[in-house]
C-alpha positions as protocol buffer text, in pm:
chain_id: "A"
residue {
  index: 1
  type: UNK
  ca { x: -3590 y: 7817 z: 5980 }
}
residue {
  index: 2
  type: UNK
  ca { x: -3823 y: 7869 z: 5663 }
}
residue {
  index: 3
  type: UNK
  ca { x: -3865 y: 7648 z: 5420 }
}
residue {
  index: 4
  type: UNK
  ca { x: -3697 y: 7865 z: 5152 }
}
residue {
  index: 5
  type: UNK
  ca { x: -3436 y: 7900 z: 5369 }
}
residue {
  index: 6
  type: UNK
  ca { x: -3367 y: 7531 z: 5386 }
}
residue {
  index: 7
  type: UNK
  ca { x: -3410 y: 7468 z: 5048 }
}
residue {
  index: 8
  type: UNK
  ca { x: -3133 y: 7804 z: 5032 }
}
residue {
  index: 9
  type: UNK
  ca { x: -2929 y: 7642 z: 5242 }
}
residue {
  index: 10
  type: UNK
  ca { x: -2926 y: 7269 z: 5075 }
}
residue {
  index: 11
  type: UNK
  ca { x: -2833 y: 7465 z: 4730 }
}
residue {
  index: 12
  type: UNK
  ca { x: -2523 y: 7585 z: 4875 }
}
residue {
  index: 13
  type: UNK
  ca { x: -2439 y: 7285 z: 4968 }
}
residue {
  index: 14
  type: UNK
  ca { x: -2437 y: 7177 z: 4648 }
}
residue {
  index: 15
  type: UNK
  ca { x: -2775 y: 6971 z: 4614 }
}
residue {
  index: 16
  type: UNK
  ca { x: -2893 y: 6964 z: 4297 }
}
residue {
  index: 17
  type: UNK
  ca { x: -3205 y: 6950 z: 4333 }
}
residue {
  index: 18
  type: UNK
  ca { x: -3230 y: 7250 z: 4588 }
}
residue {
  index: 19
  type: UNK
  ca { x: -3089 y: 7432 z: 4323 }
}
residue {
  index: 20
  type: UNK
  ca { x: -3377 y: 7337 z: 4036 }
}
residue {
  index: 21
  type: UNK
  ca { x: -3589 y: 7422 z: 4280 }
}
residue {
  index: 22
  type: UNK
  ca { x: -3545 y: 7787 z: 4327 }
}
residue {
  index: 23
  type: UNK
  ca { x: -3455 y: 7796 z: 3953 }
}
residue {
  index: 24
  type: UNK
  ca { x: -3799 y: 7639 z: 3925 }
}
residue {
  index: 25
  type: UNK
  ca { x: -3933 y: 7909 z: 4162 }
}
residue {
  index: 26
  type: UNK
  ca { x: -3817 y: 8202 z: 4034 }
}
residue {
  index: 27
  type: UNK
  ca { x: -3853 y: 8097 z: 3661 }
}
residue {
  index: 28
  type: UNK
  ca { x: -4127 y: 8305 z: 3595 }
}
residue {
  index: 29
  type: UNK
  ca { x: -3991 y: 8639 z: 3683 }
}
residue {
  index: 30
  type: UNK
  ca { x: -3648 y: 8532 z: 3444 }
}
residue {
  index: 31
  type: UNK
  ca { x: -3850 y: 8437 z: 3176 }
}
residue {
  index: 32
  type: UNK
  ca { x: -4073 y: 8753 z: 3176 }
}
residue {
  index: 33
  type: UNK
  ca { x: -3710 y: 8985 z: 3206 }
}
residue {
  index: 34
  type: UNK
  ca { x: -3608 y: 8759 z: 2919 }
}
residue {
  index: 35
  type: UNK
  ca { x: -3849 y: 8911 z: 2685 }
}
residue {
  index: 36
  type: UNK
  ca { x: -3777 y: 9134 z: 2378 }
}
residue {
  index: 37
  type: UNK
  ca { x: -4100 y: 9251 z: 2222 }
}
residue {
  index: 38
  type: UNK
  ca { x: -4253 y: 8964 z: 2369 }
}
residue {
  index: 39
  type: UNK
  ca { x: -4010 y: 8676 z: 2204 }
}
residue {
  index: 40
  type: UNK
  ca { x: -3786 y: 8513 z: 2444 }
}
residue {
  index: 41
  type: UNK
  ca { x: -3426 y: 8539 z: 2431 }
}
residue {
  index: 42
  type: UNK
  ca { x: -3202 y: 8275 z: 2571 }
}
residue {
  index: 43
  type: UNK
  ca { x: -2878 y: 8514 z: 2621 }
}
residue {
  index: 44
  type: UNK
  ca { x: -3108 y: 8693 z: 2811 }
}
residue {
  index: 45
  type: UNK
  ca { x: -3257 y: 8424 z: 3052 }
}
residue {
  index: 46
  type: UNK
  ca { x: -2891 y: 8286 z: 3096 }
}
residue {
  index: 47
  type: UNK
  ca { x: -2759 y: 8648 z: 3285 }
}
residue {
  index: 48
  type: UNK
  ca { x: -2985 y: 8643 z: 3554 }
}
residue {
  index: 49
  type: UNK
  ca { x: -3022 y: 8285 z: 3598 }
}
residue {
  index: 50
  type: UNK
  ca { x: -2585 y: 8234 z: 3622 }
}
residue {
  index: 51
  type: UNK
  ca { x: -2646 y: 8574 z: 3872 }
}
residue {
  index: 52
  type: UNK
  ca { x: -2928 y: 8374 z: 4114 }
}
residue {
  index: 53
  type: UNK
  ca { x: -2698 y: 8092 z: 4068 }
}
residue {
  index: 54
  type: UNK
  ca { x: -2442 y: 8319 z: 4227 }
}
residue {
  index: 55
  type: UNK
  ca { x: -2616 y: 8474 z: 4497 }
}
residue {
  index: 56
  type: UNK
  ca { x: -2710 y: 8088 z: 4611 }
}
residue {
  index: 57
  type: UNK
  ca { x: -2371 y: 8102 z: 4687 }
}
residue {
  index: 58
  type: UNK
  ca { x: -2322 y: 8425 z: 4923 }
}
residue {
  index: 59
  type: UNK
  ca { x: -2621 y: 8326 z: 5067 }
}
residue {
  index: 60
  type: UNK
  ca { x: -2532 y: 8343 z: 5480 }
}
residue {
  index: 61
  type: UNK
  ca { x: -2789 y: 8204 z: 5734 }
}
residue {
  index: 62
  type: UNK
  ca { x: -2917 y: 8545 z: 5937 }
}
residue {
  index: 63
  type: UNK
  ca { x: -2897 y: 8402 z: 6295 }
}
């Protein structure tokens, strides 16, 4: 299994810190889609980070 799918996997579980840690990894790319004429907007960083949030949850292990 790959790492990212561990840490995935741990997150679903409920571990907190498995959770920071893809929030952590995929902070840059919500953070530059939470621009607006290069000022960051917290509404806008929130929506995608609750939806990544969500899809930790329908994650399913491919076997």
């Amino acid at each position: 299994m790959m790492e990212f799918e561990r840490v995935l996997f741990r997150a679903k579980q409920g571990d907190e810190k498995a959770i920071e840690q893809i929030l952590e990894m995929f902070r840059p790319m919500l953070i530059r889609n939470s621009l607006i004429r290069g000022v960051f907007d917290e509404e806008l960083y929130q929506e995608p980070a609750i939806e990544t949030l969500k899809c930790i949850q329908c994650f399913k292990q491919l076997e």
